[in-house]
C-alpha positions, 0 to 999 in steps of 0.5 A: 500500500502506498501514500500516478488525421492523417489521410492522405488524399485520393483514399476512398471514405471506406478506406479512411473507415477503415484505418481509423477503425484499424487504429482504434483496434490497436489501443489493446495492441500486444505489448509482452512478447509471444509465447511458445508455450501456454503462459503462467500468470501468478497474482499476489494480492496484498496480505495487509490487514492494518492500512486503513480503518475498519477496512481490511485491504488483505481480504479486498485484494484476496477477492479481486485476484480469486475474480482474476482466477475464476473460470479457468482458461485454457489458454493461460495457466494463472496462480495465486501466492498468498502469506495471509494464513500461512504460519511460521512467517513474520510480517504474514499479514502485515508489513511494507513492500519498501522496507527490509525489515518487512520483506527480505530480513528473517527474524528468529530464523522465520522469512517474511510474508512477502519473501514466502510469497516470491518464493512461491511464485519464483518456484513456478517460474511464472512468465507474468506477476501482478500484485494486487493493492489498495492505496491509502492516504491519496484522498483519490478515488483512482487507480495508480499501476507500479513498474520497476525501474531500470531493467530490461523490460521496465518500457513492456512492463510500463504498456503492460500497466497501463492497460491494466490501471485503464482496464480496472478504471473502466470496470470500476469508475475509478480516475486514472492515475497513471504508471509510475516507477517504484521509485517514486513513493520515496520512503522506507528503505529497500532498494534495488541492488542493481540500480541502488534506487529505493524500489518496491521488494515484490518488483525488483529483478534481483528477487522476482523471476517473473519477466513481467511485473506490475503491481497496482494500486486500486482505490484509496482505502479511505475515500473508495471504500464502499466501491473496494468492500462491494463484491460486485465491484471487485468481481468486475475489477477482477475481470477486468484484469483477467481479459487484458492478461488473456489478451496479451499473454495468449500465445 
């Protein structure tokens, strides 16, 4: 959670039709490489039970992802990683994507909610991750898409975001806020080895093996509340979600 005509002349009107029709058609054009093979999708919706009041973002963000895996594909495969309920683990329903102390240290010898979750979704060697958040503190009601900064596909992966945050802005009436390096939020203290840049744990390429990341931030745990605990909303947000990854990860 965190506090983004021409035509030349002599073209017929049928053909003018025509590409202005064919250009419409490309707003959702293919933006991650093709696949040989039928793609992993692994979601990791938010584990966090204490960013908001009397809100639970763990539990919204677990009901948008199971909407996301709902009705099976056979052209994807699709995961979900989750520490929620998972013992033994500190940080396992709480804790920041930006600080050390909740993502990559052990304490007593226990890994954290979010480095089980890695290990997980690493373990599958997913083709694709999206991670699932509510924001807080924005006094927004919008949708705010996170990318990593500085690796090879940072450019794929900010594409991939946007049509993810215009997607679930479009099922729920949430503004569009844009993508953003995980650089920006500019608190705590985990940074990327690669870059030296704070950065988001779950997004850095030195922890996920995923060629794809993105993670999104849907609604403000605030002032979107009724629209982010309304079970129709969340099935709608879901969806949408999965109908861009169905279109861009089909191979």
């Amino acid at each position: 959670m965190f506090k983004h005509d021409v035509v030349h002349r002599g073209i017929g009107y049928s053909a003018s039709v025509f590409l202005l029709l064919f250009v419409a058609g490309c707003s959702g054009a293919r933006v991650v490489e093709k696949f040989d093979h039928r793609p992993l999708i692994v979601i990791q919706p938010s584990h966090q039970n204490d960013t908001g009041r009397d809100f639970n973002e763990a539990l919204v963000c677990n009901a948008i992802a199971d909407a996301v895996l709902a009705a099976p594909s056979d052209r994807i495969q699709m995961k979900k990683v989750w520490s929620y309920n998972e013992p033994g683990l500190h940080h396992a329903q709480q804790g920041s994507n930006t600080k050390r102390s909740h993502t990559v240290d052990v304490d007593s010898g226990k890994i954290s909610g979010y480095a089980f979750e890695l290990q997980e979704s690493n373990a599958l060697r997913p083709d694709v991750f999206v991670a699932i958040h509510n924001n807080g503190g924005t006094r927004r009601d919008a949708c705010w898409g996170f990318v990593h900064e500085g690796d090879s596909r940072e450019e794929a992966n900010r594409k991939l975001a946007a049509l993810l945050v215009k997607a679930v802005c479009k099922a729920s009436g949430l503004q569009n806020a844009g993508v953003h390096g995980d650089s920006e939020p500019n608190r705590n203290d985990y940074r990327c080895a690669t870059t030296g840049k704070l950065a988001f744990y779950s997004l850095d390429e030195n922890v996920n093996v995923a060629p794809y990341r993105v993670l999104l931030e849907i609604g403000d745990n605030a002032v979107s509340r009724a629209l982010l605990v309304d079970p129709n909303v969340q099935e709608a947000i879901g969806k949408a979600i999965k109908s861009v990854l169905l279109e861009q990860c089909t191979p």
